[in-house]
N, C-alpha and C positions, 0 to 999 in steps of 0.2 A: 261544252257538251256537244256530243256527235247525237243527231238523230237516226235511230235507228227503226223500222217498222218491222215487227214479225207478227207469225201468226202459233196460236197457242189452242190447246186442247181446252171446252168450256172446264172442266175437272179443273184444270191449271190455271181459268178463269176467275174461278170461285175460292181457291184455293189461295190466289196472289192477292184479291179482294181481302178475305178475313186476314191473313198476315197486315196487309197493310194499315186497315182497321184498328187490329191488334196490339201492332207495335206505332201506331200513329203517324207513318208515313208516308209517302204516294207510293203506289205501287213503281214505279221506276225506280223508286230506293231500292224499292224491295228488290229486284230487277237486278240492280248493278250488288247488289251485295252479295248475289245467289253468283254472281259472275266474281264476284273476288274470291270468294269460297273456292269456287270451283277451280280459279286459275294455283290457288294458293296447293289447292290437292293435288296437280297436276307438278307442279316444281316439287312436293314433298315425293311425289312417286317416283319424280328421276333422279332425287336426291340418293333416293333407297335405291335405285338400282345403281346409279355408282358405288356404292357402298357393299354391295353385291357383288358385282366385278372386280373392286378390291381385296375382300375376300376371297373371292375364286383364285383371282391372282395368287395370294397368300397361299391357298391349300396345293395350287398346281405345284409351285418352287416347290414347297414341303412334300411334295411326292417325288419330284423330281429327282431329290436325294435320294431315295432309295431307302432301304430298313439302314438303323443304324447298329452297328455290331455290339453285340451284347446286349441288345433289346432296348428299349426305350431308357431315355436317361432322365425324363420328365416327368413329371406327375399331371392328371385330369387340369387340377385347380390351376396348374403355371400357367396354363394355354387359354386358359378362361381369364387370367390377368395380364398374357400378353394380350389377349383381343381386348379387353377394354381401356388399358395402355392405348395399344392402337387405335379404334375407333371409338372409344368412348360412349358403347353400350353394353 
């Protein structure tokens, strides 16, 4: 374990109190768990933005091409099975 000191709002005081209370931990559990949460939403949010930029990727090419002669040759639903093909949502 790394010691770390900070300093916290009383609100955030009483707040990490009753948690730990609660779920019958020391409050530095509480502490490092509020910290894996966090890191865990922080790699889910640049997951999704790769995921984002693949897409864009995806729609730029496809504009790229230009109209296709004699109007589309797809249907809504094909494009909604290749995207979850593709990314798998």
């Amino acid at each position: 374990m790394v010691r770390k000191q900070i300093y916290i709002e009383p609100r955030q005081d009483n707040s990490l109190k009753k948690q730990a209370h609660d779920l019958g931990v020391t409050e530095a559990e509480v502490i490092r768990r509020a910290i894996d949460r966090q890191m865990t939403s922080v790699r889910l949010s640049i997951r999704d933005l790769k995921a984002w930029e693949r897409e864009r990727a995806f729609i730029t090419k496809r504009m790229a091409k230009g109209h296709a002669p004699g109007g589309r040759q797809w249907k809504r639903e094909d494009a909604y099975e290749e995207r979850l093909m593709r990314y798998g949502r």
